[in-house]
PQR file with spaces between the fields and no chain letter, atoms N, CA, C, O and H, PARSE charges and radii, in Angstrom:
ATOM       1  N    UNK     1      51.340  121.487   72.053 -0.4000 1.5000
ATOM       2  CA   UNK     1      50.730  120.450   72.847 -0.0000 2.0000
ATOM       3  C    UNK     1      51.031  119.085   72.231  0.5500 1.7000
ATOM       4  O    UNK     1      51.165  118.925   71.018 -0.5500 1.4000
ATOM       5  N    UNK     2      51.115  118.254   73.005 -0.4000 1.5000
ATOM       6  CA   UNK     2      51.501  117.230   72.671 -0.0000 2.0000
ATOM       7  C    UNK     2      50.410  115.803   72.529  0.5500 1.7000
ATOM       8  O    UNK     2      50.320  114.921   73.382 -0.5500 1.4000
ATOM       9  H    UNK     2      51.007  118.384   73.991  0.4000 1.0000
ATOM      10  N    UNK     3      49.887  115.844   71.643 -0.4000 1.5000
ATOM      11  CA   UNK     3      48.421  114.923   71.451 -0.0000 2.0000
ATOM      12  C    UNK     3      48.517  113.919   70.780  0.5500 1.7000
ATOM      13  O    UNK     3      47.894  112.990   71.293 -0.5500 1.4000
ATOM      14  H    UNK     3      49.960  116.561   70.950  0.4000 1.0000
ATOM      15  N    UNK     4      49.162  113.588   69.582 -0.4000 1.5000
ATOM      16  CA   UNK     4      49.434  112.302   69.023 -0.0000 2.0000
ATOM      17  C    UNK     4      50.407  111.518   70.050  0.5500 1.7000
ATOM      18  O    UNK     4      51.110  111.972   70.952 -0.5500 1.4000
ATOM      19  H    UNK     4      49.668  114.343   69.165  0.4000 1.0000
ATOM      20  N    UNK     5      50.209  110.160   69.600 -0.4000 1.5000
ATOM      21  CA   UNK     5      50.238  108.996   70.566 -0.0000 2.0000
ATOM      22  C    UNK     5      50.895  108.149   69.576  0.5500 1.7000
ATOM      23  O    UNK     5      50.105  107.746   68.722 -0.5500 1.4000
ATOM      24  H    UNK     5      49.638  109.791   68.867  0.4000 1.0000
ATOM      25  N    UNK     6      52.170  107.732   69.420 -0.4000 1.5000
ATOM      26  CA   UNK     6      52.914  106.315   68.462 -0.0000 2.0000
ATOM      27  C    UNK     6      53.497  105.521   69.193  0.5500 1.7000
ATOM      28  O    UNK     6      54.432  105.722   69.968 -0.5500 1.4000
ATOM      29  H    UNK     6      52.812  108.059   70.113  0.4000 1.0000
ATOM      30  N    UNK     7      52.613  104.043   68.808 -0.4000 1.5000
ATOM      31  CA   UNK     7      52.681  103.258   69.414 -0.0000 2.0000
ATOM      32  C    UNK     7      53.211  101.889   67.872  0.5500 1.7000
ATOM      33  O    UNK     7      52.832  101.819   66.703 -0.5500 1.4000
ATOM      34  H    UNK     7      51.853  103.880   68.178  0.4000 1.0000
ATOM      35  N    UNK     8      54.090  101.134   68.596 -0.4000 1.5000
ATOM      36  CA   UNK     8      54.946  100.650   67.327 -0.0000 2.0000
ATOM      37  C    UNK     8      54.889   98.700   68.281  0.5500 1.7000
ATOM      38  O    UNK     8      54.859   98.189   69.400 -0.5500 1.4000
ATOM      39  H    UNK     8      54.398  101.191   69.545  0.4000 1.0000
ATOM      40  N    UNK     9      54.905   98.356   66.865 -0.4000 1.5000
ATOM      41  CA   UNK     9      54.273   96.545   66.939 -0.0000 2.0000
ATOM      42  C    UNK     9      55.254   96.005   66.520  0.5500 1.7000
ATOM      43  O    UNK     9      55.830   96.195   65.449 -0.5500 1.4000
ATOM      44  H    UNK     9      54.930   98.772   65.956  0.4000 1.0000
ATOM      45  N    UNK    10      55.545   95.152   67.522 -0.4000 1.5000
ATOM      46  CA   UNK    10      56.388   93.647   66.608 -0.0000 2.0000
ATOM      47  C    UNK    10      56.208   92.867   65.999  0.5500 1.7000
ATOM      48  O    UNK    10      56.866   92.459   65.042 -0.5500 1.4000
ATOM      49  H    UNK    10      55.077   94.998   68.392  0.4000 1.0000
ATOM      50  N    UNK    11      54.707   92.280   66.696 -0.4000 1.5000
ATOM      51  CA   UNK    11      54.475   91.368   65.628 -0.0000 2.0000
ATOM      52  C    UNK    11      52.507   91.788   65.244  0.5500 1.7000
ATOM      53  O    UNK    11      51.724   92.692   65.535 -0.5500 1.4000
ATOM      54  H    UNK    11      54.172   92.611   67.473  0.4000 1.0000
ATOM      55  N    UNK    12      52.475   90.756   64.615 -0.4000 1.5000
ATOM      56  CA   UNK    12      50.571   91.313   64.134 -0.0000 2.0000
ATOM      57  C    UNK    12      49.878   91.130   65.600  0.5500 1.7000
ATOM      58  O    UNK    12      48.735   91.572   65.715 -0.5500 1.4000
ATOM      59  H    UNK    12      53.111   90.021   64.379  0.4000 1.0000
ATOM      60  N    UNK    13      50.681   90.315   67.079 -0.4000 1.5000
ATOM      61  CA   UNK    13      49.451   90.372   67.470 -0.0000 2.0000
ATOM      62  C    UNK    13      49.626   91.624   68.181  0.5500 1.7000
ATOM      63  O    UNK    13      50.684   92.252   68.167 -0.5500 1.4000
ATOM      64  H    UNK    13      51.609   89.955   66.986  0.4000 1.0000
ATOM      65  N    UNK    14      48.173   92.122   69.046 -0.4000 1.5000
ATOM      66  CA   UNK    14      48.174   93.508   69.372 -0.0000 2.0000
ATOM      67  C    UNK    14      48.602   94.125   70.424  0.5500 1.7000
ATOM      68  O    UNK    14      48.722   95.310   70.736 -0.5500 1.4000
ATOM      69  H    UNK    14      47.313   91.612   69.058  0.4000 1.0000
ATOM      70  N    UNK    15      48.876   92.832   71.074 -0.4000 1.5000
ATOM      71  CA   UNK    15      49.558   92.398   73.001 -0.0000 2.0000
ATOM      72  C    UNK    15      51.038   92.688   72.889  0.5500 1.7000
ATOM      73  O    UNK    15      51.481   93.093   73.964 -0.5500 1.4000
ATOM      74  H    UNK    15      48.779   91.870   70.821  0.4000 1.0000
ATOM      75  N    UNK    16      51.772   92.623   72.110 -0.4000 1.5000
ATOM      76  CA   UNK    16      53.228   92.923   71.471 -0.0000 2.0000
ATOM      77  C    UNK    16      53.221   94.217   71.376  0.5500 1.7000
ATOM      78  O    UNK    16      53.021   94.487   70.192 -0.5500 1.4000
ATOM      79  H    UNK    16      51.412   92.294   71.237  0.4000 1.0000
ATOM      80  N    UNK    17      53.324   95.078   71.942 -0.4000 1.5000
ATOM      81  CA   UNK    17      53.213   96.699   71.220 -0.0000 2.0000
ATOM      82  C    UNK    17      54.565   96.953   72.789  0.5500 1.7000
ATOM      83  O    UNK    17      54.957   96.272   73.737 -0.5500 1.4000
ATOM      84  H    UNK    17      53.487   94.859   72.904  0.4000 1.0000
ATOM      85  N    UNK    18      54.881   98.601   72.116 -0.4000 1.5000
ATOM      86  CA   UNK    18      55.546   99.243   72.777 -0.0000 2.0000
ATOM      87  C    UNK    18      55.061  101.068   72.429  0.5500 1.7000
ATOM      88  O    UNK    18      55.465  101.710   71.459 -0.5500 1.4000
ATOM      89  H    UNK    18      54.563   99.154   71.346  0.4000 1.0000
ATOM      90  N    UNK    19      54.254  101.513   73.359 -0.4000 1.5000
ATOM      91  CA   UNK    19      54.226  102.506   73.166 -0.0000 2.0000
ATOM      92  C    UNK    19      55.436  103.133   73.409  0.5500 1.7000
ATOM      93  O    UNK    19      56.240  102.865   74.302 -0.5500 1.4000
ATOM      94  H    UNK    19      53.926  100.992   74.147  0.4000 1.0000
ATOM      95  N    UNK    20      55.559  104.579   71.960 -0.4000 1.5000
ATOM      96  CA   UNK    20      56.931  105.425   72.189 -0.0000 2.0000
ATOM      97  C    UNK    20      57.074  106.360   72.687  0.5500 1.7000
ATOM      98  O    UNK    20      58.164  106.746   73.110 -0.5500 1.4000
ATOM      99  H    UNK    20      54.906  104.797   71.235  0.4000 1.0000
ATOM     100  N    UNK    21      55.649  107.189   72.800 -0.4000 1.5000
ATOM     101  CA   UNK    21      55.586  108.602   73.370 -0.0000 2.0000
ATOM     102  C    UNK    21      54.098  109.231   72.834  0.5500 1.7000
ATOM     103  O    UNK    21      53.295  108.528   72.220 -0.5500 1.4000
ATOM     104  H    UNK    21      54.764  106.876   72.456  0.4000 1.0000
ATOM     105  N    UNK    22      53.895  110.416   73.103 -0.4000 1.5000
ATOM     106  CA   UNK    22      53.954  111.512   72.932 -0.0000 2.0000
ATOM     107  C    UNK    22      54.038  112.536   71.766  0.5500 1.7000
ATOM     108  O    UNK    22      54.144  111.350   72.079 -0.5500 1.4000
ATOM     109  H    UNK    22      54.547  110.987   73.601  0.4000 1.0000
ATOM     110  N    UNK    23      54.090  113.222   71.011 -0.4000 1.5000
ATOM     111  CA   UNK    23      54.190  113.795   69.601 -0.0000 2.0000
ATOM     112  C    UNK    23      53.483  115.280   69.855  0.5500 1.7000
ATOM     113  O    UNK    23      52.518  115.586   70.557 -0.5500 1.4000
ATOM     114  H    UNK    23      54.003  114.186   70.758  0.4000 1.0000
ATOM     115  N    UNK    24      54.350  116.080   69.003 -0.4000 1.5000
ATOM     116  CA   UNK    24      53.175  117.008   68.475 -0.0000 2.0000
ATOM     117  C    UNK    24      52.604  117.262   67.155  0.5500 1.7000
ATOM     118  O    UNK    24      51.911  118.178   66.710 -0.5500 1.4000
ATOM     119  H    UNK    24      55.134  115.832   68.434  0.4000 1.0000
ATOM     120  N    UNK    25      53.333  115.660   66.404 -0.4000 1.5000
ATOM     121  CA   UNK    25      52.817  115.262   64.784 -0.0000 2.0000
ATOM     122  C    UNK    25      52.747  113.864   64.904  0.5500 1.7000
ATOM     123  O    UNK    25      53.361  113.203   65.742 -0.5500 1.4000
ATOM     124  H    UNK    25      53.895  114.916   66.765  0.4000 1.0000
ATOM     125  N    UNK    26      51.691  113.264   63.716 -0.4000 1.5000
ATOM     126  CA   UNK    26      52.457  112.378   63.025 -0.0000 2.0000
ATOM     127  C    UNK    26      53.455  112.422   62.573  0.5500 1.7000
ATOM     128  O    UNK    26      54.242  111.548   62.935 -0.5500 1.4000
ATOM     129  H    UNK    26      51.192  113.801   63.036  0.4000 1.0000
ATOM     130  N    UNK    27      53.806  113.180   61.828 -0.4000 1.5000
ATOM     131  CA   UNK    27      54.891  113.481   60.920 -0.0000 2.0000
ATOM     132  C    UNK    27      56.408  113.853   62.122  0.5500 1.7000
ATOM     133  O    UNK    27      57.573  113.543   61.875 -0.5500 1.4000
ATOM     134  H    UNK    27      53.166  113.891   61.534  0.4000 1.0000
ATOM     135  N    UNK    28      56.054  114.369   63.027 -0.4000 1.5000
ATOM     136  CA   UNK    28      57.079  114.128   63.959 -0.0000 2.0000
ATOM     137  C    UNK    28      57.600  112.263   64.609  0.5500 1.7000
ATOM     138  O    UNK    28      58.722  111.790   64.793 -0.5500 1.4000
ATOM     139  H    UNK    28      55.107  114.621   63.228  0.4000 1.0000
ATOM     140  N    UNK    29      56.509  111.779   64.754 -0.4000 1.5000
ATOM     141  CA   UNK    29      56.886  110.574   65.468 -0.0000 2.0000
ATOM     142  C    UNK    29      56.891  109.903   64.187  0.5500 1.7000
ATOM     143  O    UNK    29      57.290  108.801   64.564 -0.5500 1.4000
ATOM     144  H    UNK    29      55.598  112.163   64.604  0.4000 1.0000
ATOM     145  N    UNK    30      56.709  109.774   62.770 -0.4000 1.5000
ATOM     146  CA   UNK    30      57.209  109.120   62.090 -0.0000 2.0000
ATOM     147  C    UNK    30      58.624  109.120   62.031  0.5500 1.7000
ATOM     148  O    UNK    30      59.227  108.064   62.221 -0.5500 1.4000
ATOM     149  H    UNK    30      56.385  110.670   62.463  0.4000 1.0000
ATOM     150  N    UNK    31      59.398  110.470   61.723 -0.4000 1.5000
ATOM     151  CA   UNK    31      60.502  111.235   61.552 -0.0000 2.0000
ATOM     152  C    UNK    31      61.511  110.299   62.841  0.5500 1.7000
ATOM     153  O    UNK    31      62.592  109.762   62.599 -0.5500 1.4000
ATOM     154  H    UNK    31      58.908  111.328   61.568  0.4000 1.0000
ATOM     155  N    UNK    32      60.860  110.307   64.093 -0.4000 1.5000
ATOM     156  CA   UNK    32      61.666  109.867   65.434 -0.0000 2.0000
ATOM     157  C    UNK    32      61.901  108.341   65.069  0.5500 1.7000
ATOM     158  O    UNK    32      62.992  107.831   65.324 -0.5500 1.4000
ATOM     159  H    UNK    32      59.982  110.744   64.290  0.4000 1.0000
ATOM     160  N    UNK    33      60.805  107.552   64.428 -0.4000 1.5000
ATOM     161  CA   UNK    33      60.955  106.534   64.403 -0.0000 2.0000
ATOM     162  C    UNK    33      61.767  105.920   63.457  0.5500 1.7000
ATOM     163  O    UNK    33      62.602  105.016   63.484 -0.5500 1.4000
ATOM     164  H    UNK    33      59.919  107.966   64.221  0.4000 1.0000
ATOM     165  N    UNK    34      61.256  106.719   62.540 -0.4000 1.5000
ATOM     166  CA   UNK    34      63.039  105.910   61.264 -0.0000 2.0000
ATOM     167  C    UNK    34      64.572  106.304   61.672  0.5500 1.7000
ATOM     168  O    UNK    34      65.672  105.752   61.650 -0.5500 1.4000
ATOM     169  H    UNK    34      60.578  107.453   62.518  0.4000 1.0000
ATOM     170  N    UNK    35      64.065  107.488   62.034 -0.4000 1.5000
ATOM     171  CA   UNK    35      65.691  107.623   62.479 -0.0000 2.0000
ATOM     172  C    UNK    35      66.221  106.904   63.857  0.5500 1.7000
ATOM     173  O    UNK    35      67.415  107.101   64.083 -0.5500 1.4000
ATOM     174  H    UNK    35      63.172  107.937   62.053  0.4000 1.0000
ATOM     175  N    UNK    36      65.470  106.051   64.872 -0.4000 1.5000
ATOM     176  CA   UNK    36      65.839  105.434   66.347 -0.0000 2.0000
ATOM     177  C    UNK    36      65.669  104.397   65.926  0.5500 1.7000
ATOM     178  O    UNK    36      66.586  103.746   66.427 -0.5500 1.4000
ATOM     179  H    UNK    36      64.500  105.890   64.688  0.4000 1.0000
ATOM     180  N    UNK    37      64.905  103.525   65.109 -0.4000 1.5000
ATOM     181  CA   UNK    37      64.593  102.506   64.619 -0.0000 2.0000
ATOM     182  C    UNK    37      64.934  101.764   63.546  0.5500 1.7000
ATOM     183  O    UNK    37      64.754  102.221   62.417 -0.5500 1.4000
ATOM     184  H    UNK    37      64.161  104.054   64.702  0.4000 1.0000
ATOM     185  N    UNK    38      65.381  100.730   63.708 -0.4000 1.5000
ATOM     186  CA   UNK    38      65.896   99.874   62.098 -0.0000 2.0000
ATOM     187  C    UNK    38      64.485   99.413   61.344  0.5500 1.7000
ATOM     188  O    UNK    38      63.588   99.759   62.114 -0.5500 1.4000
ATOM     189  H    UNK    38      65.528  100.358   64.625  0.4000 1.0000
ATOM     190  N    UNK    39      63.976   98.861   60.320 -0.4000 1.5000
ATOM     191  CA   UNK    39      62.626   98.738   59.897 -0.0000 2.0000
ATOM     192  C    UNK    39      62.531   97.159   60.289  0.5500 1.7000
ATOM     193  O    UNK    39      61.422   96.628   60.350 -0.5500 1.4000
ATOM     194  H    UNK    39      64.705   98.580   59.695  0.4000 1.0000
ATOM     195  N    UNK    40      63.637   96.473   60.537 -0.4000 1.5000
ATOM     196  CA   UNK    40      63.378   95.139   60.876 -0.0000 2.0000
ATOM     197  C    UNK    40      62.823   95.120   61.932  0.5500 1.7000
ATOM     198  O    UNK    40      62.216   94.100   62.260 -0.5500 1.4000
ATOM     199  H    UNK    40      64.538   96.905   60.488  0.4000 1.0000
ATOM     200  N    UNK    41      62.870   96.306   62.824 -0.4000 1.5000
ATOM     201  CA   UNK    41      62.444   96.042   64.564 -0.0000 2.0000
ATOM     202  C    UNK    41      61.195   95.977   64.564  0.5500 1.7000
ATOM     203  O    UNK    41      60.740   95.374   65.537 -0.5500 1.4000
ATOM     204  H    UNK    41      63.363   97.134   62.557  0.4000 1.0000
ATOM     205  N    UNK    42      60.320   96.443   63.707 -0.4000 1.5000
ATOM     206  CA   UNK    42      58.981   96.425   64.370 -0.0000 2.0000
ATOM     207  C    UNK    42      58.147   95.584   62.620  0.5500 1.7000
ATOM     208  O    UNK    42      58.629   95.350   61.512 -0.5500 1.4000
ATOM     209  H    UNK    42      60.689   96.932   62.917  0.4000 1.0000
ATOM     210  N    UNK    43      57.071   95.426   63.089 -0.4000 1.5000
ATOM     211  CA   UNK    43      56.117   95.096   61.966 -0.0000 2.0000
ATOM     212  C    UNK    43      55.199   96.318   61.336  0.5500 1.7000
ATOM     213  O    UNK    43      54.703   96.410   60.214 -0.5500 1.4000
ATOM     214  H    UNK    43      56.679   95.617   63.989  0.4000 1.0000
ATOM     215  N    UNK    44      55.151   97.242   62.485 -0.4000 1.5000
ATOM     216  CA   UNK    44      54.397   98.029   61.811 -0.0000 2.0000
ATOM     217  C    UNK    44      54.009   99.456   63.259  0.5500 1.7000
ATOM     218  O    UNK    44      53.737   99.366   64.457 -0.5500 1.4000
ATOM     219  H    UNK    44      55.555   97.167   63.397  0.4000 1.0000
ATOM     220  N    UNK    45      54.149  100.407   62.485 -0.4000 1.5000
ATOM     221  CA   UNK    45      53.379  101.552   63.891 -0.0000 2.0000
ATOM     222  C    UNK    45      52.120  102.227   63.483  0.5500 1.7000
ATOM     223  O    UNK    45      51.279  102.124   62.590 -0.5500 1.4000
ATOM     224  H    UNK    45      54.369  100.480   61.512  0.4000 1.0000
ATOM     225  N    UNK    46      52.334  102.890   64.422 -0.4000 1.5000
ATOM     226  CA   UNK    46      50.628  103.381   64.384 -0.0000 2.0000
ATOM     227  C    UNK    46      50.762  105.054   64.930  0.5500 1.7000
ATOM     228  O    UNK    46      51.728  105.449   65.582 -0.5500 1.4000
ATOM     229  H    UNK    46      53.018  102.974   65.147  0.4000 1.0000
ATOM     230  N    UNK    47      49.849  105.742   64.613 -0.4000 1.5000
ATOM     231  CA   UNK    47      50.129  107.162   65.362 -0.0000 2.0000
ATOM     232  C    UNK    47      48.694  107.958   65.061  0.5500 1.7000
ATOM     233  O    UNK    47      48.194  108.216   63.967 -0.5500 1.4000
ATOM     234  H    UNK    47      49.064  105.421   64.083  0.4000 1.0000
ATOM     235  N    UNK    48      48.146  108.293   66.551 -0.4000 1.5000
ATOM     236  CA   UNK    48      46.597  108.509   66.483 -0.0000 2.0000
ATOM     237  C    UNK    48      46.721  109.293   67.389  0.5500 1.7000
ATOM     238  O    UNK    48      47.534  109.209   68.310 -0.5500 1.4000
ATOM     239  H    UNK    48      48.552  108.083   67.440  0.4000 1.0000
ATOM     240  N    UNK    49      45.474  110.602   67.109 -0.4000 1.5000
ATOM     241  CA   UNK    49      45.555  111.189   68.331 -0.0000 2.0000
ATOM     242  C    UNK    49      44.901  110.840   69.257  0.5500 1.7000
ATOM     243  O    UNK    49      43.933  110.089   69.131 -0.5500 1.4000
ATOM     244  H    UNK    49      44.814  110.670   66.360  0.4000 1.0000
ATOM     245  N    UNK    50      45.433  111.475   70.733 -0.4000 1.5000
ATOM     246  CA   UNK    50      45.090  111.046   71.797 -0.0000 2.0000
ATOM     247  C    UNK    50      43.638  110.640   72.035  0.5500 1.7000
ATOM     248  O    UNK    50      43.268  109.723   72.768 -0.5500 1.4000
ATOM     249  H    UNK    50      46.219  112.086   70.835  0.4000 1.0000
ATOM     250  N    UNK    51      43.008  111.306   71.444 -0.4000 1.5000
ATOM     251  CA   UNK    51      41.181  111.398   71.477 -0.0000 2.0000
ATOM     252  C    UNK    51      40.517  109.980   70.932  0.5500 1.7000
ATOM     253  O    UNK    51      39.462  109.482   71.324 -0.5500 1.4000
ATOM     254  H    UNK    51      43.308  112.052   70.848  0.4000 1.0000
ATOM     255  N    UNK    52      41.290  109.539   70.068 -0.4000 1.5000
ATOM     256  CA   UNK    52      41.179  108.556   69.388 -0.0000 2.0000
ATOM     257  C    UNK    52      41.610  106.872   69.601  0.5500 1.7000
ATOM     258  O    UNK    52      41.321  105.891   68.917 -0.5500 1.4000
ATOM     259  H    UNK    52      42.147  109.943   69.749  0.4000 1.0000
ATOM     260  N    UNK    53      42.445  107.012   70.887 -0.4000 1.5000
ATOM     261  CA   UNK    53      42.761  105.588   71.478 -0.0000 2.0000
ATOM     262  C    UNK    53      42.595  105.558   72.595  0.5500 1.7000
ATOM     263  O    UNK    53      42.604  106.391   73.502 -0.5500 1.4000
ATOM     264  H    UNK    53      42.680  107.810   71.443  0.4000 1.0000
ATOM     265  N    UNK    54      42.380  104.191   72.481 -0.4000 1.5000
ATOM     266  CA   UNK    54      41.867  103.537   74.663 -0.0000 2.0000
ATOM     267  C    UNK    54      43.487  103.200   75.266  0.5500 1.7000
ATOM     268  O    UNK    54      44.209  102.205   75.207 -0.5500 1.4000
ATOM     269  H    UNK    54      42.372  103.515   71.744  0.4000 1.0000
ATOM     270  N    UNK    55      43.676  104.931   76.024 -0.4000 1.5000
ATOM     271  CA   UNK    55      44.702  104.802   76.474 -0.0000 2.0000
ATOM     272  C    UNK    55      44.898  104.354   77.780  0.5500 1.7000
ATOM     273  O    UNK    55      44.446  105.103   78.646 -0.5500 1.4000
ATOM     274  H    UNK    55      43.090  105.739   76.071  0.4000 1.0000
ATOM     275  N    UNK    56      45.771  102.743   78.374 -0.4000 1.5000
ATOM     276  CA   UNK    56      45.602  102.879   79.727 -0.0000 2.0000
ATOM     277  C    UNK    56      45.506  103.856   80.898  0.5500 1.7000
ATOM     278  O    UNK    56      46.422  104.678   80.922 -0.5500 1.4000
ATOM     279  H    UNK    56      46.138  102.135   77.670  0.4000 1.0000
ATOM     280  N    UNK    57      44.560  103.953   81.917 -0.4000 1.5000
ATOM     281  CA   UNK    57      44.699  104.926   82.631 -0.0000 2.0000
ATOM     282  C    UNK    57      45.706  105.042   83.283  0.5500 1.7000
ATOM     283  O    UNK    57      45.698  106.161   83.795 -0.5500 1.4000
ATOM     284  H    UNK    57      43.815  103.286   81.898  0.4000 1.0000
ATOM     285  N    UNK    58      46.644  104.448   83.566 -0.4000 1.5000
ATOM     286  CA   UNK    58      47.582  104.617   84.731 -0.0000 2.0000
ATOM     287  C    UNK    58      48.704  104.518   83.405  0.5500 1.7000
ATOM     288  O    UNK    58      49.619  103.804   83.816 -0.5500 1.4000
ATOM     289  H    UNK    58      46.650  103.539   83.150  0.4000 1.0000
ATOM     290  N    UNK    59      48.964  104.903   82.142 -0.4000 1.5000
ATOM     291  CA   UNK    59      50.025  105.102   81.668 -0.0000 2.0000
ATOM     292  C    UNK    59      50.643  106.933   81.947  0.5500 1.7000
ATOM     293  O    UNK    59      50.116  108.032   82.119 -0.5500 1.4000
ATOM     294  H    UNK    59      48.222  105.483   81.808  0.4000 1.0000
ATOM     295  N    UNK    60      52.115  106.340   81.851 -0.4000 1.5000
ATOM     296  CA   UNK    60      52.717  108.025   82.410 -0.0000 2.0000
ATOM     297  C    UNK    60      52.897  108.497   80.827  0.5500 1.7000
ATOM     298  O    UNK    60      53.497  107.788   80.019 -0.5500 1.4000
ATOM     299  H    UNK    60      52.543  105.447   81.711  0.4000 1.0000
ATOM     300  N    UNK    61      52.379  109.620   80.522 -0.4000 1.5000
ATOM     301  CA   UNK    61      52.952  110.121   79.488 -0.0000 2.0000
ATOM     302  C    UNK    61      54.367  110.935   78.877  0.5500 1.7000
ATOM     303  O    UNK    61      54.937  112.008   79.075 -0.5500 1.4000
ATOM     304  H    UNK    61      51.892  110.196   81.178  0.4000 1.0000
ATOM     305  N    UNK    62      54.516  109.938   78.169 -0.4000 1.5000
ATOM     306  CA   UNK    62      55.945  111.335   77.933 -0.0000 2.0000
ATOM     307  C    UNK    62      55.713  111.600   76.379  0.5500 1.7000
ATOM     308  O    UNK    62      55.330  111.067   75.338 -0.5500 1.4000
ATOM     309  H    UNK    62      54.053  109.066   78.008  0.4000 1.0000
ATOM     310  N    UNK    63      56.109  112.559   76.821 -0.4000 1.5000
ATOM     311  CA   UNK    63      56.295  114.055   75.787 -0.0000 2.0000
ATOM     312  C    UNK    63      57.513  113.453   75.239  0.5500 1.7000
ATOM     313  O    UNK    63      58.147  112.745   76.021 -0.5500 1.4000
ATOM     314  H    UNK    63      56.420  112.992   77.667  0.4000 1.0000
ATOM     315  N    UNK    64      58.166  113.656   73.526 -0.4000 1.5000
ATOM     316  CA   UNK    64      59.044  113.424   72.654 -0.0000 2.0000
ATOM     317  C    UNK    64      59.260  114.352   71.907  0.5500 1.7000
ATOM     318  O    UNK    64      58.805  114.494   70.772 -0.5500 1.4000
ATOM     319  H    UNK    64      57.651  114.232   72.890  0.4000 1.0000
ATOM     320  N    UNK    65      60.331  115.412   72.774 -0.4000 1.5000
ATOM     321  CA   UNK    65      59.953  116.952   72.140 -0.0000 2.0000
ATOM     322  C    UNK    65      61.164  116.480   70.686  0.5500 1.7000
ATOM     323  O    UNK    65      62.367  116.322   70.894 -0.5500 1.4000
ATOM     324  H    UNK    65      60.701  115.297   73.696  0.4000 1.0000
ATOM     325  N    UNK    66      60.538  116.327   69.325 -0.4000 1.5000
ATOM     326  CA   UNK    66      61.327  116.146   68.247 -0.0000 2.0000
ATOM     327  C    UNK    66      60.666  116.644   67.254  0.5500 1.7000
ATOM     328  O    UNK    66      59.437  116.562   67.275 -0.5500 1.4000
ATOM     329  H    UNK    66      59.561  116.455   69.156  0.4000 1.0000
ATOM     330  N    UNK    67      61.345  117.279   66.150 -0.4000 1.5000
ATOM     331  CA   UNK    67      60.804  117.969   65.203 -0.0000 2.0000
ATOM     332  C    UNK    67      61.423  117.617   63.531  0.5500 1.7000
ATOM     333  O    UNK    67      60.966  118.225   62.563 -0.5500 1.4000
ATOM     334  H    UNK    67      62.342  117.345   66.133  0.4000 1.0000
């Protein structure tokens, strides 16, 4: 199942974000993110499970089947 949620920042403020997906780890969407990502691109990510963030309702979820 796919329950963690990484969502990755450009800058400190919180309006700047790009959610990435989907997960069935942290440790998975960390893994996705260094390797798709240069470290200059973002300021900082985040990865919480679903239960745990105010996710828009009308966002589509995708799944990031990576291991």
């Amino acid at each position: 199942m796919f329950e963690f949620v990484c969502v990755m920042f450009f800058t400190h403020q919180l309006d700047e974000h790009l959610y990435i997906g989907h997960f069935k780890s942290c440790d998975a969407a960390y893994v996705y993110i260094e390797q798709h990502y240069a470290p200059q691109e973002y300021t900082w990510i985040k990865c919480l499970h679903q239960d745990f963030i105010n996710l828009p309702k009308d966002l589509i979820k995708k799944e990031v089947r990576y291991e």
